[in-house]
N, C-alpha and C positions, 0 to 999 in steps of 0.2 A: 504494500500500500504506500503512496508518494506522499512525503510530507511537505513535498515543495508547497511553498504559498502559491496562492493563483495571478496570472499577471496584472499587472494595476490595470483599471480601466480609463479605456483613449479618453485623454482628457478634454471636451467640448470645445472647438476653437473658439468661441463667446469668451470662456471663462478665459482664455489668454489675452483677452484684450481687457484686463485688468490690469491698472497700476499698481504695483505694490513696491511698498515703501523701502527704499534702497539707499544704503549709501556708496558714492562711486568716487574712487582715490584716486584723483590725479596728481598724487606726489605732493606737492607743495598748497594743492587745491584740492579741498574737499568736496563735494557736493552731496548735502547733506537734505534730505527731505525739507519744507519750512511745514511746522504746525505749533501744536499749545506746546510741546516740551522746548522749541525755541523760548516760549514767552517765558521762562523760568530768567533768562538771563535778562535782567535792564538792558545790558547793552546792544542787543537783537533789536529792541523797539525801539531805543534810541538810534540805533544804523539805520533802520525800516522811516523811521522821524526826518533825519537827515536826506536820507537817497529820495523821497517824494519831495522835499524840498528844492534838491538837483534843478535848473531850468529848462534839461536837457531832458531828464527824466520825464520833468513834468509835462513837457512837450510831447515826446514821440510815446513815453511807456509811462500816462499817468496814474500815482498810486493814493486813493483815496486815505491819504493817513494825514494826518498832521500830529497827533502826539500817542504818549505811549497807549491809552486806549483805543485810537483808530489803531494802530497798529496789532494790536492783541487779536481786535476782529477780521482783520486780516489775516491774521497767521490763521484762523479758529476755519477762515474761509479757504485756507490752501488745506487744512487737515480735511474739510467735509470732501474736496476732491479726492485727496486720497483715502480717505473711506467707502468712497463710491467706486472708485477704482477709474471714474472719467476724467481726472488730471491728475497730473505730478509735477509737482512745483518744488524746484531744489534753488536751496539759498549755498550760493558757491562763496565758502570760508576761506582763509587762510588758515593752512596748517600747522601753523607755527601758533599763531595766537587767537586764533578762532574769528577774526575782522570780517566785516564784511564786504563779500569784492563785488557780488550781484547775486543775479539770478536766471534762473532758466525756467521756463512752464513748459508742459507740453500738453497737451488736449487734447481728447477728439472732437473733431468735426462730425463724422458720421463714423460710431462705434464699428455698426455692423460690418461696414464697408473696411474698416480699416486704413479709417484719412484721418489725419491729426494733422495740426499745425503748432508750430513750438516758436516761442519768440522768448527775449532773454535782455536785461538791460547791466551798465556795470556801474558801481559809482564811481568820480572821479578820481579818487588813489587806482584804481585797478585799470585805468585805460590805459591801451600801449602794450600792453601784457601777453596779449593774445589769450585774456581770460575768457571773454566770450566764444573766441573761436574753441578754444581746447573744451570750456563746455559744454557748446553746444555740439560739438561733434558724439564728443560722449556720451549726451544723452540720445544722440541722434541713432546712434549706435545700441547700446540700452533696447531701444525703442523697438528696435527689427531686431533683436535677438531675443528678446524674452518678451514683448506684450504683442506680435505678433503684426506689428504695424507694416504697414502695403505702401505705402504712403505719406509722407511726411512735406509739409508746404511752412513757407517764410513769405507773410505780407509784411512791406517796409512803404514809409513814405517815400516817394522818389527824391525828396532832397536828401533823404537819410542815407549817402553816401559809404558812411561807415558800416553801416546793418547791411548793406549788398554789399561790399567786401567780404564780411564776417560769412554771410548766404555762402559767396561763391568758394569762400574758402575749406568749406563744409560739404562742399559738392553737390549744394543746391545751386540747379540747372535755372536759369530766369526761362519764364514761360512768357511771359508778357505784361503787360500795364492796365492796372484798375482802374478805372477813371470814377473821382469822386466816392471813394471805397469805403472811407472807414474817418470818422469826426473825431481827429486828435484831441491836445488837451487844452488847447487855444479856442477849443471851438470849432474849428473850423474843418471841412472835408479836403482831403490831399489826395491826388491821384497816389496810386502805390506799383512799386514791382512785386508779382508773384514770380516764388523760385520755388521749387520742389526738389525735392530727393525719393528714390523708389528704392525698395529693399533690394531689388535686383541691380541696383548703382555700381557701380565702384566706388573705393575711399578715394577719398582724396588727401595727395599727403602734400597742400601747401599749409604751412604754418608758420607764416611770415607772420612779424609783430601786428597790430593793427592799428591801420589809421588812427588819426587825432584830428584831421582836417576836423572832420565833421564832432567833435566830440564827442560822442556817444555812442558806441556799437550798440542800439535797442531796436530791437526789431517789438511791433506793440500788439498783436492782434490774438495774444495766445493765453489771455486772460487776466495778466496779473494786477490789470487796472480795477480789480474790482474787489 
């Protein structure tokens, strides 16, 4: 008689398009989930305080915070995605001293389908860095390896010069131009470039520092304005 156990059962491709909560070592950079166990530290909500202040932030990837309260329900609001499993919002630290350098979100757009869009802002100590590129490729990567994503797209304002460097440096392809897309933080509606990546991609290995012209590598449409 076989005492072998019986093989697990095929896991439902549904259930792999769940986020679940990870943290990814880029050596010097962490990318560490954001939710309530960040609000344990003051200095989380104070960085969170500061980076929505940013003008640049505030412009292209606005963050409804102004002090350490807005900020709390913020974090409360990246944890309900990753309990639902429909976004993953990672606050990328420094390793050394836990600082804030930015962040990355990723989303779906259409679960079923397996389309997400991921956008990512840094604060001003971290630009120049190539923090956005290194995290967002990681999480881009992350993304088609274990939540099963088909799919991956980068909307930026067209003057946001910087956010389509970071795109292309990640091996998001430009598909074309939004016209009148998406009402930044000024108010106002901007035409945008779409860029995408598809699991079946290749990487791309440019990892050139990144622009300052434009100062702010934020790509905005991938939730963390809210």
């Amino acid at each position: 008689m076989s005492t072998s156990a019986p093989p697990p059962a095929p896991q439902n491709p549904v259930d792999r398009r769940t986020f679940v909560r990870t943290t990814l070592d880029l050596g010097d950079v962490l990318l560490h989930p954001w939710g309530r166990e960040a609000a344990e530290l003051e200095v989380t909500l104070d960085g969170l305080a500061a980076a929505a202040a940013d003008p640049l932030i505030a412009l292209w990837n606005p963050l409804a915070i102004s002090d350490r309260s807005d900020a709390l329900a913020w974090l409360e609001s990246r944890d309900g995605g990753w309990d639902r499993g429909d976004s993953a919002s990672f606050a990328a630290l420094a390793a050394a001293d836990g600082a804030l350098l930015g962040s990355v979100t990723l989303r779906w757009v259409d679960r079923a389908d397996s389309l997400a869009m991921i956008g990512y802002w840094t604060v001003p100590a971290a630009r120049g860095r190539s923090v956005a590129t290194r995290a967002t490729r990681a999480v881009t990567s992350w993304a088609f390896g274990t939540a099963d994503a088909r799919r991956i797209e980068i909307a930026h304002a067209v003057g946001n010069e910087a956010s389509c460097r970071v795109a292309h440096r990640c091996g998001y392809l430009p598909e074309g131009t939004l016209r009148d897309s998406h009402r930044f933080g000024d108010g106002a509606y901007y035409d945008e470039h779409l860029h995408a990546r598809l699991a079946t991609d290749p990487e791309s290995a440019d990892l050139v520092g990144e622009p300052t012209a434009y100062g702010n590598p934020t790509a905005g449409r991938a939730g963390d304005a809210s």
